[in-house]
C-alpha positions in Angstrom: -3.2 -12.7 12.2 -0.8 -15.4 12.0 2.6 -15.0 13.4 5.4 -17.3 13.0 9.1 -17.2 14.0 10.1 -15.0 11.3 6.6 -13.3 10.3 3.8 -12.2 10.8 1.7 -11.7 8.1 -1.1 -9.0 7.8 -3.8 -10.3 5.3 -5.6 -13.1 4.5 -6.7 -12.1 1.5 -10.1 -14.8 2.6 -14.1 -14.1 2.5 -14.3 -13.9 6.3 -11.6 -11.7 6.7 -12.0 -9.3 3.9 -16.0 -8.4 5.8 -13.8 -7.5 8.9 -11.9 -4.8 6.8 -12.3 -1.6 7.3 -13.2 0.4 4.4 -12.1 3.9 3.7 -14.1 5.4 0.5 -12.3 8.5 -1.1 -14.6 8.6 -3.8 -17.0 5.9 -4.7 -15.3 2.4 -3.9 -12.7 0.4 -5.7 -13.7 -3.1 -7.2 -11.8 -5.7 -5.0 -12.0 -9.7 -5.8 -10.5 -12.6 -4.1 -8.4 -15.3 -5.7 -6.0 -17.8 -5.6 -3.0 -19.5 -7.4 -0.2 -21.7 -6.9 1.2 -19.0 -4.1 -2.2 -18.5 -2.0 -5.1 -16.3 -2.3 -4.5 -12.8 -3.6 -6.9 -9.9 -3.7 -7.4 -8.2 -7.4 -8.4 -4.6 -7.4 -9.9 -2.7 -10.2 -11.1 0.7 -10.8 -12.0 3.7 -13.2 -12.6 6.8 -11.2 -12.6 5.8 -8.0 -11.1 5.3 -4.6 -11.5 3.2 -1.6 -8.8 1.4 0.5 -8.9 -1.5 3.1 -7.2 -1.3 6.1 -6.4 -3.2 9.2 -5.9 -2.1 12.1 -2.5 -4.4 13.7 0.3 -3.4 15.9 3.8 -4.2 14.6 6.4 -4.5 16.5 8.9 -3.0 14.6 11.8 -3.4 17.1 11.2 -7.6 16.1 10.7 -6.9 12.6 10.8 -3.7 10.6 10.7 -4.8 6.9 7.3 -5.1 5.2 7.5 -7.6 2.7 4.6 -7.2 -0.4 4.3 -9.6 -3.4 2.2 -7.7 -6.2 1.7 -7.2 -9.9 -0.3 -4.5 -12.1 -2.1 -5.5 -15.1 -3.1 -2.1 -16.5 -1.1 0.8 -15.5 -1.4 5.0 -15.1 1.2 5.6 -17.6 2.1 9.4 -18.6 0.8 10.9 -15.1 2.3 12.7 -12.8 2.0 11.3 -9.3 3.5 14.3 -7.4 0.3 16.7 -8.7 -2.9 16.8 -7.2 -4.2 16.5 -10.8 -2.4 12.6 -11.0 -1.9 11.3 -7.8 -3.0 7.7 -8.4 -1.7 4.5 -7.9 -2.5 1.2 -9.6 -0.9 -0.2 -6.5 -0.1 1.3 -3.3 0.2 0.0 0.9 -0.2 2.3 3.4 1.6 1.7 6.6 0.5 3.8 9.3 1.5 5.9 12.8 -1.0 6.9 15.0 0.6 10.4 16.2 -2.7 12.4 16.6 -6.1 12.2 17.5 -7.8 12.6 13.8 -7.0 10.0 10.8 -4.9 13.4 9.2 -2.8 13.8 12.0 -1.1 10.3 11.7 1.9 9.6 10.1 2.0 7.1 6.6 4.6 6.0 4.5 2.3 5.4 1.1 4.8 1.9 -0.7 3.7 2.7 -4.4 3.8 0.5 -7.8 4.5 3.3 -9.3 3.8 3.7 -13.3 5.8 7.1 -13.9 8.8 7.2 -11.5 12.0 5.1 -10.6 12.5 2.0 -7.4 13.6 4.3 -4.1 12.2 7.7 -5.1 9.9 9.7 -2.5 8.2 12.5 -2.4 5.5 14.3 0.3 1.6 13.5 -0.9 0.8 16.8 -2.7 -2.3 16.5 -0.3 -1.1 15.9 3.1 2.2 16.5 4.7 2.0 13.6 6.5 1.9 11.2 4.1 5.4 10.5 2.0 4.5 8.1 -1.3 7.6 5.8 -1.6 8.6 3.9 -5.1 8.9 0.2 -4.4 8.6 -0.9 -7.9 7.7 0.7 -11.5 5.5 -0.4 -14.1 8.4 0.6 -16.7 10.3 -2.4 -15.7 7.5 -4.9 -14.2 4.2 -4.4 -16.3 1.7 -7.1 -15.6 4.1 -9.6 -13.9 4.3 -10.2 -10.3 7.7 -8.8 -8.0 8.4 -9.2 -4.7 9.7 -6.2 -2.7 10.9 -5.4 0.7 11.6 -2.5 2.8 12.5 -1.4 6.2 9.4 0.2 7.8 11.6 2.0 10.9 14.3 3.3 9.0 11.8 4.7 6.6 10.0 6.4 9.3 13.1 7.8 10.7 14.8 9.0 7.4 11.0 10.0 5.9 9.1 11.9 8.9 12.3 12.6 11.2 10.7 10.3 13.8 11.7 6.8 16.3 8.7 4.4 15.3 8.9 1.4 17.5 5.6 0.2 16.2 2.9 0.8 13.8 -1.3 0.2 14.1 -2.6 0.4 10.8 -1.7 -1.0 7.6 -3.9 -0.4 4.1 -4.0 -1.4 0.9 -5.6 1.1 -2.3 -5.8 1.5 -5.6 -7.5 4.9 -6.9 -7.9 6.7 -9.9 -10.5 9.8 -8.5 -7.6 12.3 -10.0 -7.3 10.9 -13.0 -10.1 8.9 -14.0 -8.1 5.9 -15.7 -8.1 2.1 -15.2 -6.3 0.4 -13.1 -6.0 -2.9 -12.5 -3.5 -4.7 -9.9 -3.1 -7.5 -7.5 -2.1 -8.0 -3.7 -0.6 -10.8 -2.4 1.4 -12.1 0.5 1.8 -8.9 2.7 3.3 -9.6 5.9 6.4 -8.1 8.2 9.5 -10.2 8.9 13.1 -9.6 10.7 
């Protein structure tokens, strides 16, 4: 992990690292490539059906710096679902940030940022499969389809307004794109993840 001044950023996106990464298989895994452009090295994901993430397990200090900052774009979209059902709860894009307040995976706590392709920048809602987990709209395929955004938001104050709790840090962060629910294709891209003051 490197950490500067201002940041410290959470993936590589490299060979090396992306062998260290934990994978978390849902249902059969999730396609993920590595590239690059003029920005860095990126990590593409695509799937039909399926669902794995990759997570990483790093304390944050979210006292020094509570906003997660994401650069990401989806290519092919879940238009016409709807992500609050069991039925369509998919995400071409999504970043899991999490809180370890249990002993078992399902007792943490996660705010789940989405790319979502149905709903509208700042709308949340509780995962229709977990209480635990809120799903929080930080951009929309119906105004950014297939072009890359930048987005930021402030991890603590989400934790506090979200899950009624004081999170001075976080251990986990995860990355996923799935379509087990609704067996579409998806196709997005991850880039520059990394948390700043």
């Amino acid at each position: 992990m490197a950490v500067f001044a201002e940041k410290t950023v959470v993936f590589e996106f490299t060979e090396e690292e992306k062998k260290l990464l934990k994978v978390r298989k849902i249902k059969k895994e999730t396609t993920y490539t590595l590239g690059s452009n003029e920005n860095g090295n990126y990590l593409k994901a695509e799937t039909e059906g399926k669902a794995s993430g990759l997570g990483i397990e790093k304390k944050i200090n979210l006292l020094k710096q509570p906003f997660i900052n994401i650069t990401w774009k989806v290519e092919k979209s879940l238009s016409g679902i709807d992500e609050k059902s069991k039925n369509g709860h998919d995400y071409a894009a999504r970043v899991f940030v999490v809180k370890k307040t249990g002993i078992t995976p399902l007792s943490n706590k996660a705010i789940n940022y989405v790319f979502s392709s149905n709903n509208l920048v700042d709308q949340y809602w509780r995962s229709p499969f977990t209480k635990n987990s809120i799903d929080y709209v930080l951009s929309t395929t119906q105004d950014n389809l297939n072009k890359w955004i930048t987005v930021k938001a402030n991890v603590k104050e989400h934790f506090k307004k979200l899950h009624n709790i004081e999170v001075n840090e976080i251990e986990g962060i995860a990355i996923m794109t799935d379509t087990d629910n609704t067996k579409l294709l998806a196709i997005a891209y991850y880039q520059n993840i990394y948390f700043s003051s």
